[in-house]
C-alpha angles and dihedrals in degrees: 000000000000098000096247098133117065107149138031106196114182134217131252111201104197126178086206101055100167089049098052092041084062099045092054102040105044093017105042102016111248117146117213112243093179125012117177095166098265094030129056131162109210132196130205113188080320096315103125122208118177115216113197118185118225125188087190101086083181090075104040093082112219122280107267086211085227137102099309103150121026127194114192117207145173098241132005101195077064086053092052085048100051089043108010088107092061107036086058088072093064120103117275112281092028100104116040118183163332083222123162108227126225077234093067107257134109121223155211109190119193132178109215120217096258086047103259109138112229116198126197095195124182124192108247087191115122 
């Protein structure tokens, strides 16, 4: 293996590119590195995640209201500290957690406002 490959940073196709832009940077902490308009690239503490706005709602898909973007961390209740305040201000049912998971993990689980589920996830294993 000769060490190329170092990140995988999805793709969040939104049909409401402004508004996610938003959520994710004041409400979970991303910072834009580029915005064009339709296209950003965000970081979170190095963790990349591509937006990429789309008009076209019939090729969005629908939200499959499960995982769809996992962040993995050291520590949630950091996370909480770092965002707790405003993810307080979300409509009722849309964080869930900290729980800890019969698979080992513990999680932060957070709707955003187009439907995509983002996780913070933190292995619990000694």
């Amino acid at each position: 293996m000769s060490g190329n490959t170092y990140q995988i940073t999805p793709f969040m196709h939104v049909a409401d590119f402004e508004g996610a832009l938003r959520f994710l940077t004041e409400t979970l902490g991303f910072t834009a590195i580029i915005n064009d308009g339709g296209y950003a690239y965000c970081e979170r503490e190095g963790a990349g995640l591509r937006v990429l706005g789309n008009a076209d709602c019939s090729e969005l898909g629908t939200p499959h209201r499960g995982f769809a973007y996992y962040i993995d961390v050291k520590s949630v209740e950091t996370v909480l500290e770092q965002i707790g305040e405003r993810l307080a201000a979300l409509p009722e049912g849309d964080v869930v957690g900290p729980r800890d998971q019969p698979y080992g993990q513990r999680e932060l689980m957070i709707r955003a406002p187009d439907g995509n589920l983002i996780v913070f996830g933190a292995s619990i294993q000694p």
